[in-house]
C-alpha positions in Angstrom: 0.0 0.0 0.0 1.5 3.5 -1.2 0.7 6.4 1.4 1.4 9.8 0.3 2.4 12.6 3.0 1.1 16.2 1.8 1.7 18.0 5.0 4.9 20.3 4.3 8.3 19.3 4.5 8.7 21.2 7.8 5.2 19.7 9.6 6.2 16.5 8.4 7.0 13.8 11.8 9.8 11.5 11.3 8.5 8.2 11.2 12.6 6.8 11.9 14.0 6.3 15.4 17.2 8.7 15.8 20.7 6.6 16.6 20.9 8.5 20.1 16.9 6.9 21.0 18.2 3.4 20.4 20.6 3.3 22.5 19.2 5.1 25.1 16.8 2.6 24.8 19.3 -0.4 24.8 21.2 1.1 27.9 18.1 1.3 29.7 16.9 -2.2 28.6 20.0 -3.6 29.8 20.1 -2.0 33.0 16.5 -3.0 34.0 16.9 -6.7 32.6 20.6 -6.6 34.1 19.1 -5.3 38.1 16.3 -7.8 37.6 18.4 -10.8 37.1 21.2 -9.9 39.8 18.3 -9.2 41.8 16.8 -12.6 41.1 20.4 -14.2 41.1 21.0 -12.8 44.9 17.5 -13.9 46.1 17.4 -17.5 44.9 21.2 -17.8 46.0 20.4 -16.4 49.6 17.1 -18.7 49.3 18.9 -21.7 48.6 21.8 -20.8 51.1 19.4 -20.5 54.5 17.0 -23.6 52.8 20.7 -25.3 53.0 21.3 -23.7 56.6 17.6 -24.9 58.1 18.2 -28.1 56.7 22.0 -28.3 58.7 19.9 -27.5 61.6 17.2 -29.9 61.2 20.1 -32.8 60.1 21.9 -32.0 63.6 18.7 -31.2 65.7 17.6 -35.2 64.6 20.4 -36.7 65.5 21.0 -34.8 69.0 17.1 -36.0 69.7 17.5 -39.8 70.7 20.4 -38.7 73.0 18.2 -35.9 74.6 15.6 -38.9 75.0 17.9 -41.1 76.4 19.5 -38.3 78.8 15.7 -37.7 79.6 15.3 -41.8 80.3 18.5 -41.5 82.6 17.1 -38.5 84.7 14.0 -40.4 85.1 15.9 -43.2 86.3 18.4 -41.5 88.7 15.3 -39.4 90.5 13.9 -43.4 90.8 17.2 -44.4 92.4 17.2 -41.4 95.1 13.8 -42.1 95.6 15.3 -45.9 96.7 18.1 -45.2 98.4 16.9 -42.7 100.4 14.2 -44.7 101.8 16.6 -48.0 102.0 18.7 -45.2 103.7 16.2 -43.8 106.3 15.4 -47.4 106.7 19.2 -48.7 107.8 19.1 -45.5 110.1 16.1 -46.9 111.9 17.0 -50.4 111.8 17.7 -52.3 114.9 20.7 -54.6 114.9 18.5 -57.5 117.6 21.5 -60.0 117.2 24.1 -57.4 118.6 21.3 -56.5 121.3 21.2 -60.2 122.2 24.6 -60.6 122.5 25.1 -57.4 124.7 22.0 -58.8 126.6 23.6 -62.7 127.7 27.2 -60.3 128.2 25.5 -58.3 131.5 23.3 -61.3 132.5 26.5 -63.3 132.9 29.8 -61.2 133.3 28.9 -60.1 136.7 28.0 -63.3 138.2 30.6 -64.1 140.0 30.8 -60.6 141.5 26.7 -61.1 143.1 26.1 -57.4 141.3 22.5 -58.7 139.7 22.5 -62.7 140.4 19.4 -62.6 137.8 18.0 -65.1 135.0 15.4 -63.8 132.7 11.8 -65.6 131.9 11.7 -63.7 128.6 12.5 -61.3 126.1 9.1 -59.7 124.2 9.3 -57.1 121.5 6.1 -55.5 120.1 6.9 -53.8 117.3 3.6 -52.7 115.5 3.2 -51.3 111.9 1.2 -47.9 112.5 2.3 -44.9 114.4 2.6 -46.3 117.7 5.8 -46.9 119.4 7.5 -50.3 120.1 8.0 -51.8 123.4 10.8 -54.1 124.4 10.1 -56.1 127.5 12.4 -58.2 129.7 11.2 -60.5 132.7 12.9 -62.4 135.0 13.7 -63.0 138.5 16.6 -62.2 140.8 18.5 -64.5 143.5 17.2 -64.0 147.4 15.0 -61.2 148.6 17.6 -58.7 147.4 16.3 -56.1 145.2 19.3 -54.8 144.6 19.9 -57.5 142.2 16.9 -56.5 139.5 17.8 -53.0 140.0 21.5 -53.5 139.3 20.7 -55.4 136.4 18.0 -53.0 134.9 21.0 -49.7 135.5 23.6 -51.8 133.1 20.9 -52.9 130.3 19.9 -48.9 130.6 23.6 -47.4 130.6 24.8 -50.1 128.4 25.6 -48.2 124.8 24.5 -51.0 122.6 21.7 -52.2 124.0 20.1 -48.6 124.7 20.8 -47.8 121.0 17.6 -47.2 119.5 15.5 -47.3 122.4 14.3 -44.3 124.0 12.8 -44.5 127.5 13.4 -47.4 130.2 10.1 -47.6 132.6 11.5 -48.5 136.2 11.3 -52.4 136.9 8.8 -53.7 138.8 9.7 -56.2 141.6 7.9 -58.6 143.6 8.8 -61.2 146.5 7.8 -64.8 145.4 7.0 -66.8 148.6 9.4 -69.6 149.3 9.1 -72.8 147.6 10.6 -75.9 149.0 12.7 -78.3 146.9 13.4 -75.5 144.5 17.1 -73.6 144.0 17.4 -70.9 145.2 14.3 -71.1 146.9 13.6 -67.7 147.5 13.4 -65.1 144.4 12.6 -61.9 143.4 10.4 -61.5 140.5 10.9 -58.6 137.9 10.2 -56.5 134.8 10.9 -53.5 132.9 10.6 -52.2 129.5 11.6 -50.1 126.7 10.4 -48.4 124.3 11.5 -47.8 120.7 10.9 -44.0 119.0 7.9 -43.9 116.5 7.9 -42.2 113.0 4.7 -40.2 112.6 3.7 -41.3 109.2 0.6 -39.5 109.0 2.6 -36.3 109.7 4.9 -37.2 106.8 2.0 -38.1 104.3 0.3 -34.5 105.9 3.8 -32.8 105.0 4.5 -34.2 101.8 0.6 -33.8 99.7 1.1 -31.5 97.7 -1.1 -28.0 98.6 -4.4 -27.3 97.2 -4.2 -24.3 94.5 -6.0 -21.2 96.2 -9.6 -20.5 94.4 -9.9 -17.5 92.5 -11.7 -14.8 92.9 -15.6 -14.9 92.1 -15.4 -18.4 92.2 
């Protein structure tokens, strides 16, 4: 198709881009498409370096996890073990050795009979030693050569001064004494019948239940 321009020479527009256009046009085309790919260039670098960071992380977080478990399963255990010994503990503390008690028991009955301080022979040896709160008794019976008190009461002063058969126990009642009547045909035929007891210390353990429940959260207010 043929157009023809009739406008003067000097109205005329030029239909031709001038050198100096183009490549202020280039220049500008590189230097938007140039920022827009270092701009993309940085961001998916820095993208790809903190997706390559977390995923460091997350590697070393999983494999420090089973330890944490297993340093979580050993704290578990250990509070379980004071938990044990402490009560094996408090137990041992409380415990009465009765075989070294024994022993210290036939020692004063017969080391001082040849000296006539307590010319004695027990009937029996009884320990009450109940489960609840109340305290243990130990009680020891027997009788004592002659009419003289002094033998019960010489005996009953070494069992209480004694320091291991008073370990543990913690009050001695006074002895009771009585006068058997004589009996004929029967040595020594004149004795003194006695008693006395002991008693063991008690744990309150309705005080330590009462101590160790845990306290009731205060209700709040309005309610």
């Amino acid at each position: 198709m043929i157009q023809i321009n009739l406008l003067p020479e000097e109205l005329r527009r030029n239909t031709h881009t001038s050198p100096k256009a183009l490549a202020l046009l280039f220049i500008a085309s590189v230097i938007s498409f140039g920022s827009a790919g270092v701009t993309g260039f940085l961001w998916f670098n820095m993208k790809a370096d903190r997706e390559a960071r977390v995923q460091i992380a997350q590697d070393q977080l999983d494999s420090l996890m089973p330890r944490a478990k297993y340093a979580d399963s050993l704290s578990k255990e250990k509070a379980e073990f004071d938990k044990r010994n402490n009560t094996i503990t408090e137990i041992a503390s409380s415990r009465i050795v009765w075989t070294k008690k024994l022993d210290r028991l036939s020692e004063v009955v017969n080391r001082d009979v040849t000296l006539a301080r307590h010319k004695i022979w027990l009937q029996s040896v009884d320990v009450d030693s109940p489960l609840d709160t109340k305290a243990g008794v130990v009680k020891v019976e027997g009788f004592g050569v002659g009419k003289n008190l002094d033998n019960p009461t010489n005996f009953y002063d070494d069992l209480k001064t004694d320091p291991v058969f008073n370990a543990g126990l913690a009050e001695f009642t006074a002895p009771t004494q009585k006068v058997d009547d004589k009996e004929i045909g029967v040595i020594p035929p004149e004795k003194t019948e006695f008693g006395f007891s002991a008693k063991m210390p008690a744990k309150d353990i309705k005080a330590k239940k009462h101590t160790a429940a845990p306290k009731s959260a205060a209700p709040a207010p309005g309610k």
